[in-house]
N, C-alpha and C positions, 0 to 999 in steps of 0.2 A: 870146233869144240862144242860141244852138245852136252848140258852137265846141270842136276840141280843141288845149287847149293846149300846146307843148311846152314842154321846160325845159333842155333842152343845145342851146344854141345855144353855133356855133362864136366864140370871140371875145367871149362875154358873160357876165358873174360871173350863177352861176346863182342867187343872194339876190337878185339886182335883176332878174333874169326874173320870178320869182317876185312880189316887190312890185308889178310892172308887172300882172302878170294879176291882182291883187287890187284893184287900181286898177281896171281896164276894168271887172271887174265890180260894185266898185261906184258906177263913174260908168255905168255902164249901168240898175242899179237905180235910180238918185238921179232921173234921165232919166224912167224909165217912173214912176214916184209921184209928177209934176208933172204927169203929163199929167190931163185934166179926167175924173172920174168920172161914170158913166152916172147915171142917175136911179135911186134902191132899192140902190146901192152904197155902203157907209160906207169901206171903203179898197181897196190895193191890196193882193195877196194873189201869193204868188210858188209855184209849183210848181218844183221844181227836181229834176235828177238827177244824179249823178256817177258815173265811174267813170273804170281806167284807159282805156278807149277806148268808142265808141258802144255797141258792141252787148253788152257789159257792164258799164251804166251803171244804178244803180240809185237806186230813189226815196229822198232825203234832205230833210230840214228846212233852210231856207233859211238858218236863223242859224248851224249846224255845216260848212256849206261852206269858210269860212275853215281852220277845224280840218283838214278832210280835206284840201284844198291842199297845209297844212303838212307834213301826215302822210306825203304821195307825194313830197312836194320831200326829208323826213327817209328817206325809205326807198330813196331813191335814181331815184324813177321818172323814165321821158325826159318824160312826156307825161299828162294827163287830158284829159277830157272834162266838158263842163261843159252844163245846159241849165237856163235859166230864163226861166218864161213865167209874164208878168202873170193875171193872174186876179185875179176879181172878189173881194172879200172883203165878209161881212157879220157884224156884231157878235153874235154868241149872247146872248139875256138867261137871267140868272141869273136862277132860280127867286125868287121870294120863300119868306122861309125865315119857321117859323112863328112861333118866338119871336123877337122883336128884345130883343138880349142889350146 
């Protein structure tokens, strides 16, 4: 999903623009982590960018996106920018540690 959102629409209370792109995106995630994982894949793994517009959109963590939303809808912005692409995800193992306590 590669997409900028605006938020002043004529005609439309800007709290329920808002909850509508919060929506989309996460019935777009919900979408992509049903789909069937490759062989050597443990999950789905999401890269994601934000800003106000494409070309200064920078890399974010996919669980603080809701936050920054809020943050431009609280600051007054017209519009972000929003990108999130699936990616393979694999489990790191934790070390075995030498005392078990």
């Amino acid at each position: 999903m590669k997409k900028t959102f605006p938020l002043a629409i004529e005609g439309k209370n800007r709290d329920r623009v808002l909850e509508a792109v919060k929506h989309e995106v996460r019935k777009y995630v919900r979408r992509e982590r049903r789909r069937a994982l490759p062989d050597g894949v443990d999950f789905w793994d999401f890269d994601c960018r934000f800003g106000p517009a494409e070309a200064e959109a920078v890399v974010v963590h996919f669980a603080t996106l809701t936050e920054l939303m809020d943050a431009v809808a609280k600051a007054g912005g017209n519009q972000f920018f929003v990108e999130i692409l699936a990616s393979h995800g694999r489990r790191q193992h934790r070390p075995a540690s030498q005392s078990q306590d």
